[in-house]
C-alpha positions in Angstrom: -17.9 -4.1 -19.5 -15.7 -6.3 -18.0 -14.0 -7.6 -21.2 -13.3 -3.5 -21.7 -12.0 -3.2 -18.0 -9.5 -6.0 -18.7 -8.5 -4.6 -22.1 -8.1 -1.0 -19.9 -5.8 -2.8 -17.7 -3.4 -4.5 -19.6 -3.1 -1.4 -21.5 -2.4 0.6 -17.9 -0.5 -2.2 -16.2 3.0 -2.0 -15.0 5.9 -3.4 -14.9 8.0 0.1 -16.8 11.0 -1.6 -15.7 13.5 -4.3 -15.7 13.5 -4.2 -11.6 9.5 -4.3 -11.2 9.7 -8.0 -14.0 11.6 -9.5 -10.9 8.3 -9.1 -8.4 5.2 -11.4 -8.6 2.4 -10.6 -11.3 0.0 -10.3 -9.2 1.6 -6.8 -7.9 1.6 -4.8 -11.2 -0.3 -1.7 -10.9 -1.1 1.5 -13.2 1.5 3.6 -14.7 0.6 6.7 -13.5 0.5 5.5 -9.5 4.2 5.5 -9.5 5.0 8.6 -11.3 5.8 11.9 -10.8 8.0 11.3 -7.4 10.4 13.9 -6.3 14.0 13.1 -5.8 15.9 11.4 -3.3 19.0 12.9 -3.1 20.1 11.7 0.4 19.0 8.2 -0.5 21.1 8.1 -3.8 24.1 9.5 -2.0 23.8 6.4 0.8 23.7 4.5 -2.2 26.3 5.8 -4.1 28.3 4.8 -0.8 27.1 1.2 -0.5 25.7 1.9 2.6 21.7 2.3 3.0 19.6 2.8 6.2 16.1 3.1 6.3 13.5 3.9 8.9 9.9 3.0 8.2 7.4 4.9 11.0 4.2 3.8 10.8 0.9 2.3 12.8 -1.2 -1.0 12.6 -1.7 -0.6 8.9 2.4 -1.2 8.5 2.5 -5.0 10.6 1.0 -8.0 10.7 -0.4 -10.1 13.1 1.4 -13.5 14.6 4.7 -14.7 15.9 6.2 -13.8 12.1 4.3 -10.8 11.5 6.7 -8.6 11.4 9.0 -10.4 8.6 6.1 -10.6 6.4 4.7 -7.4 6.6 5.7 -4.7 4.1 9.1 -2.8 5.9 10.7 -6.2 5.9 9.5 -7.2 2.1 10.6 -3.3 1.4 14.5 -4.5 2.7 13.6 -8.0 0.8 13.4 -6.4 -2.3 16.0 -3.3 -2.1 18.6 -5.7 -1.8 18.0 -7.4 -4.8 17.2 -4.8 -6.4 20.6 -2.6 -5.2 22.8 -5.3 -5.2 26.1 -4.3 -3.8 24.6 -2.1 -1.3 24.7 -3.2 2.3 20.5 -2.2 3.5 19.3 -1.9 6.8 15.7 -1.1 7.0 14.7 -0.4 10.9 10.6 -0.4 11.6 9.2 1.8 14.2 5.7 0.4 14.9 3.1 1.2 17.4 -1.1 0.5 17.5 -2.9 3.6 17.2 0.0 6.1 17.2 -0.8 9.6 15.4 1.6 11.8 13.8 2.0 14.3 16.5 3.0 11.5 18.7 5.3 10.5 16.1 7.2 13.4 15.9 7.2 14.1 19.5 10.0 11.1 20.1 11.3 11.9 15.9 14.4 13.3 16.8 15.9 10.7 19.4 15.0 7.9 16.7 16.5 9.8 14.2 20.1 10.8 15.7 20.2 6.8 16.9 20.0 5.1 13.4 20.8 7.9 11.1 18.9 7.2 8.2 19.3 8.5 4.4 15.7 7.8 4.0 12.2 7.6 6.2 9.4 6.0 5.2 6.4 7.5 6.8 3.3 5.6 7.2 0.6 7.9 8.4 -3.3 9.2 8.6 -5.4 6.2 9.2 -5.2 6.8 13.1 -6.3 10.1 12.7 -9.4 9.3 10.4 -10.3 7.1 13.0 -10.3 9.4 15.5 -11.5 12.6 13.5 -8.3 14.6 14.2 -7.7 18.1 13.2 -6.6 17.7 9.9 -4.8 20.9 10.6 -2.9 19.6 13.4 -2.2 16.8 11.0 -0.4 18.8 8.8 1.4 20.3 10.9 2.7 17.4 12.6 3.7 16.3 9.1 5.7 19.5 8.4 7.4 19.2 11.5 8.4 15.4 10.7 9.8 16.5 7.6 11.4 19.0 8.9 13.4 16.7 11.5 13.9 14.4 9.4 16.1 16.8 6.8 17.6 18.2 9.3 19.4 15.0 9.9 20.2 14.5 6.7 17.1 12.5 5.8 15.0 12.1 3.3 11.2 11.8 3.6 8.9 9.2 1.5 5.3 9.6 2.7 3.2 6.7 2.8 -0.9 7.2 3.3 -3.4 5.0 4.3 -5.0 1.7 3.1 -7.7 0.9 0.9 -10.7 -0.9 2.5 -14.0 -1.4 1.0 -15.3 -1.7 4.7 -14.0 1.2 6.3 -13.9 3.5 2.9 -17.5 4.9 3.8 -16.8 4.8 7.8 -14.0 6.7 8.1 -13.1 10.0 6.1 -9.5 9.1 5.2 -10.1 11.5 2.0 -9.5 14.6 4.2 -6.0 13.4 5.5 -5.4 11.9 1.8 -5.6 15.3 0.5 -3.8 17.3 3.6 -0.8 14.7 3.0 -0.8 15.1 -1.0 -0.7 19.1 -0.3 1.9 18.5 2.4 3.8 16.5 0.1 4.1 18.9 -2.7 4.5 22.1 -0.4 7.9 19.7 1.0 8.8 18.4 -2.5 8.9 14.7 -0.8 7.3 11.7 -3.0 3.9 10.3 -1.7 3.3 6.6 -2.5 -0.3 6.2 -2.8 -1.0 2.9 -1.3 -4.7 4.1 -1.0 -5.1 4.0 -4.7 -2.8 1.4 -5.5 -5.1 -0.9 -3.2 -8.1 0.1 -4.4 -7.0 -0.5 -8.0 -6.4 -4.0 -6.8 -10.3 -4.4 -5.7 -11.2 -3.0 -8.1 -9.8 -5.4 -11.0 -10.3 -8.3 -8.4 -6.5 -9.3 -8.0 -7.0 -9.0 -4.2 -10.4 -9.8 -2.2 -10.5 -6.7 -0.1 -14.0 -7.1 1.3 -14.6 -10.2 3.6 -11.5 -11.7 3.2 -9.4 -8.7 3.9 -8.3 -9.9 7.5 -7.4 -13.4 6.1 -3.4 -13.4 6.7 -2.6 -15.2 3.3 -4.2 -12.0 1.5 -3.0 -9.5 3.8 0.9 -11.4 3.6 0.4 -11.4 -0.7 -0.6 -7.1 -0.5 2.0 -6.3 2.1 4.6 -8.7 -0.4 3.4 -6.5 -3.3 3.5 -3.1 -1.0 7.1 -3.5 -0.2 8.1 -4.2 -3.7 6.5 -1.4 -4.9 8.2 1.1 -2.3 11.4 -0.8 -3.3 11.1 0.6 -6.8 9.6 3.9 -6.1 11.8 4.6 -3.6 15.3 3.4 -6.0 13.6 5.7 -9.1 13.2 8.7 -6.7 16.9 7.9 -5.8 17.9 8.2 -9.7 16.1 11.2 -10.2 18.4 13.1 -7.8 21.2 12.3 -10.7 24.6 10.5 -10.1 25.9 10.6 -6.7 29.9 10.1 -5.7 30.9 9.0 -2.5 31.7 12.3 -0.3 29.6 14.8 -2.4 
């Protein structure tokens, strides 16, 4: 069984590209977890211009602890790798962070944050804290169409993000509910969802990261949020292409 498992992934594995060879091994997931994104058009305009700002919202999931938390978790390793991968292109990712905040909250102060960095793109990290604390999904989707709906009305583009994978909570909490309301979401908007959910659960599944016990050890909780932001990096630039050739001014 496991000798078939092994011969399943190497068949599944990324990298697809020439950007994803230049990340470490160890973060190569399956094809299908990074397909079928919808276009980025504001993001391929910013960088057609040279210039690209991004805002990543999110709660705990999106830091990490400790005095240099914050440069190791994923929306720093997510500027790390856009600017090698976008060389040329000035990039400016901004992280809006808070413990335990929902998505209502989040879009309650949306529009300030937005008109005060003026992003091409936000990142939106969302649903854990409301499978925590048993949230009306509906409420949870509306507070996601009403993020998205800022957002583009600043000339933003939206990436959803949803919640972890944890072997320890995956049974405690039902995070499949606020999956499946930000998938629907997603596709009703026409916005790319990255699946970090899956994508992490693939992971512990095939053993590359020790998700159980060991998942509040920093050193494996630095290497996924490493792997996390390279991942966006590359999902985020091929949502970007799909929007076709930008020129400065259009």
């Amino acid at each position: 069984m496991k000798i078939l498992l092994a011969l399943l992934a190497a068949w599944l594995l990324m990298p697809a590209s020439a950007a994803m060879a230049d990340q470490p091994g160890e973060c190569a997931v399956a094809q299908p977890q990074l397909e079928h994104v919808f276009p980025l058009p504001n993001t391929q305009r910013a960088i057609a211009s040279k210039q690209l700002t991004v805002l990543v919202l999110g709660s705990g999931s999106s830091t990490l602890p400790g005095p240099k938390g914050a440069d190791l978790a994923y929306p720093m390793r997510l500027q790390s790798a856009l600017r090698e991968l976008l060389p040329g292109v000035t990039i400016k990712v901004a992280a809006d962070i808070k413990q335990h905040r929902t998505a209502i909250e989040t879009v309650k102060l949306l529009n300030k944050t937005l008109t005060d960095l003026k992003p091409a793109l936000v990142v939106w990290q969302t649903g854990t804290v409301e499978a925590m604390q048993g949230i009306d999904p509906d409420q949870f989707s509306q507070a996601l169409d009403q993020g998205i709906n800022i957002a583009r009305s600043t000339g933003a583009d939206v990436l959803l993000v949803n919640a972890q994978y944890s072997p320890r909570t995956e049974s405690m909490i039902g995070l499949s509910t606020y999956a499946e309301n930000m998938r629907w979401v997603a596709l009703q908007h026409e916005v790319p969802l990255f699946d970090r959910f899956e994508i992490m659960k693939f992971w512990a599944d095939l053993g590359t990261f020790d998700l159980t016990g060991a998942a509040n050890k920093l050193d494996i909780a630095t290497r996924v949020h490493n792997c996390i932001g390279w991942l966006l990096a590359d999902f985020a630039t091929d949502a970007a292409k799909q929007s076709g050739p930008q020129t400065e001014g259009r």
